[in-house]
C-alpha positions as CSV (number, residue, x, y, z in Angstrom):
1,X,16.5,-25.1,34.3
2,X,15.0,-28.7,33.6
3,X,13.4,-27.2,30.7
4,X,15.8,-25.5,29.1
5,X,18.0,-29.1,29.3
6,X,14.9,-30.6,27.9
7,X,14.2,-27.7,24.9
8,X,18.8,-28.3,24.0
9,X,18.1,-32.1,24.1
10,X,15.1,-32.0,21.8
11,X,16.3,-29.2,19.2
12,X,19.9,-31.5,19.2
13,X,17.4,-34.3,18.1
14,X,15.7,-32.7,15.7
15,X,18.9,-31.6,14.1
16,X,20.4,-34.5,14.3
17,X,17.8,-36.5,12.5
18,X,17.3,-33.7,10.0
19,X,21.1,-34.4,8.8
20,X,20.8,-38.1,8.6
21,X,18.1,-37.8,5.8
22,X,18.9,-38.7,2.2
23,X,17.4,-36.5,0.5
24,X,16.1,-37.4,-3.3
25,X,18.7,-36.3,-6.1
26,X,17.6,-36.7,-10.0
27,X,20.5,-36.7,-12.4
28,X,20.1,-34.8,-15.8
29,X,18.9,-37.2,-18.7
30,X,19.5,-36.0,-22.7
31,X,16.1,-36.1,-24.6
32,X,15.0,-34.4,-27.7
33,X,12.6,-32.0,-26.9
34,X,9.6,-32.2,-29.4
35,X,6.8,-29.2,-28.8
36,X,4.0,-28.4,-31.4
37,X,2.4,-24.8,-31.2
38,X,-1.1,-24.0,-32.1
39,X,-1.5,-20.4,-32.3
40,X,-4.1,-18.2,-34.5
41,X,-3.0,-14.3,-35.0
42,X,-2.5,-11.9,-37.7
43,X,0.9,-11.8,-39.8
44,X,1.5,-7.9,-40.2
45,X,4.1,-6.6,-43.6
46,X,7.1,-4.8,-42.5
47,X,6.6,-2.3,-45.5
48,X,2.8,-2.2,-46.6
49,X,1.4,0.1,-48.5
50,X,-2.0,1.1,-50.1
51,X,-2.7,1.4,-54.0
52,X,-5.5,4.2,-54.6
53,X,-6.6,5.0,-58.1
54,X,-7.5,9.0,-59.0
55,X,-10.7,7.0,-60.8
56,X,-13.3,4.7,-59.6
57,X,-12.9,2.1,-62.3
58,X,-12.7,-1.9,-63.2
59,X,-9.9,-3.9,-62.7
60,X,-9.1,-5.2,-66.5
61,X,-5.3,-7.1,-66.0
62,X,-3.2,-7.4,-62.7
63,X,0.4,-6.9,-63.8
64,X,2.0,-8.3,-60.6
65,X,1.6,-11.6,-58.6
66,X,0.9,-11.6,-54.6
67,X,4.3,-10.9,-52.5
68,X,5.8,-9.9,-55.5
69,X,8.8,-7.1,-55.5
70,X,8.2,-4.1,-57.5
71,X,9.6,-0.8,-58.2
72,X,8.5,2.6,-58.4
73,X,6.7,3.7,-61.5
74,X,6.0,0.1,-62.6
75,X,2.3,-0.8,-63.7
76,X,0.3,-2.6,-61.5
77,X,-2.9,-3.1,-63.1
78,X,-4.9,-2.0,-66.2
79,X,-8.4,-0.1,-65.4
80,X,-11.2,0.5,-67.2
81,X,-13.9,2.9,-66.9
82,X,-16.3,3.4,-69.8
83,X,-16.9,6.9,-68.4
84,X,-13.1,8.1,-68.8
85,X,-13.2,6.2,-72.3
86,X,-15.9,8.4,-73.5
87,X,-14.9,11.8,-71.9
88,X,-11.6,11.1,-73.9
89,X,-13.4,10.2,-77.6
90,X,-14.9,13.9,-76.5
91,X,-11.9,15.1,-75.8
92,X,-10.4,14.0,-78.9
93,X,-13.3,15.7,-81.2
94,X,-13.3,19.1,-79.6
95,X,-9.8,19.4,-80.3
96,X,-10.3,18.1,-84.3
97,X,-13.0,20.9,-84.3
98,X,-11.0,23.4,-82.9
99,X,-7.7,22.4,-85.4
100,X,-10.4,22.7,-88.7
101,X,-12.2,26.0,-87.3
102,X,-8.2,27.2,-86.8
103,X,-7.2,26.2,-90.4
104,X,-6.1,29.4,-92.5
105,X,-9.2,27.9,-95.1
106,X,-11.8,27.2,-92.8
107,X,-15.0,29.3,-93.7
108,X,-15.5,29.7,-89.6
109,X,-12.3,31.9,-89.2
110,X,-13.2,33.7,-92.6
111,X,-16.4,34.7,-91.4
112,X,-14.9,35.9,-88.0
113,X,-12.4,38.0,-90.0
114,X,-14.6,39.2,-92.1
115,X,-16.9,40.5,-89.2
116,X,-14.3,42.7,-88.2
């Protein structure tokens, strides 16, 4: 019985003593917060897309600046290939032969008519 006097005594102690401490209280202070951020990452476009030419070719002129707006249809840059240049002179003089041989006067078609 002694000890369970003794064990009441000594927890109303304790509690007693844990009451009576002040505990530590910090009021709120107002201070501008300042806080740099070094960070390193990518930046991603919302809307990115890829320009692909039909033709392996040189860049002559950009028509458009970086981050620029533009539209569908609009140019963006001038190419040139040498090889397209000349496959087009070729072009061009097949089909002048092929208007002369066609010509009502043209000695090729009269030969070919007269043949038959």
């Amino acid at each position: 019985m002694k000890d369970i006097k003794f064990l009441v005594i000594l927890g109303l102690l304790f509690t007693i003593v844990a009451c009576n401490r002040q505990s530590n209280t910090t009021k709120p202070q107002y201070k501008e917060i300042i806080q740099v951020v070094y960070a390193s990452g990518k930046l991603y476009p919302v809307n990115y897309y890829k320009v692909i030419s039909k033709y392996s070719a040189y860049v002559k002129e950009v028509m458009v600046k970086p981050g620029q707006n533009v539209k569908k249809g609009q140019i963006l840059a001038v190419l040139e290939n040498d090889v397209l240049k000349n496959n087009l002179e070729i072009a061009k003089n097949t089909f002048q032969l092929a208007q002369k041989k066609y010509d009502k006067n043209s000695p090729v078609l009269k030969a070919s008519l007269n043949e038959l």
